[in-house]
Steps between C-alpha positions, in 0.01 A plus 500: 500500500603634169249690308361371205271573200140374473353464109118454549351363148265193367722453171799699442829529657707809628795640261806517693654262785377477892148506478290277675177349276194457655181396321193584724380671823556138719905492385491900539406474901700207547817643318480784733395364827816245411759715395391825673429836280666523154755797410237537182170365343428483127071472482366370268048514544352258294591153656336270291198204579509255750381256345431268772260678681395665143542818594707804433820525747525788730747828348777676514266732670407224731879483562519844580254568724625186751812732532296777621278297708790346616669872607797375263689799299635420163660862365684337199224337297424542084197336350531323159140407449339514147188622653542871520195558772614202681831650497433825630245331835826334589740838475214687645451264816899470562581861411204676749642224801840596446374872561279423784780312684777803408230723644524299837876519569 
């Protein structure tokens, strides 16, 4: 399958052409499990409110941490959040995987 782009965001939309929008966690995992493991994700970490159950939706954090759990690499990632300590969980959790799995080869 050709690779393809993933653009993880609540509101805005990805400059450039071939990226994939996706608006929560749910369409995250199912984008994924569907189309297999992007070429690249774009994170955004606040997600917005759910506001059928009234809560807060689950982050790009959230999002990141299924691809750990999940043993699933990503080595071409950026994060375009607005929340800087957010932003830097995210590069944090996907940066120290990446090392831990280079470590095992």
């Amino acid at each position: 399958m050709q690779g393809y782009k993933l653009y993880l965001d609540d509101i805005r939309t990805p400059k450039g052409e071939g990226w994939q929008v996706v608006r929560s966690f749910d369409e995250f995992v199912a984008t994924i499990n569907q189309r297999g493991l992007p070429q690249e994700i774009s994170f955004d970490h606040d997600l917005g409110w759910d506001d059928e159950h009234d809560c807060e939706m689950k982050s790009g954090y959230d999002c990141a941490k299924w691809l750990v759990e999940n043993d699933l690499v990503i080595e071409n990632f950026n994060v375009h959040s607005a929340n800087p300590v957010g932003a830097e969980n995210i590069k944090r959790l996907l940066q120290n995987f990446l090392k831990f799995k280079k470590g095992l080869q």
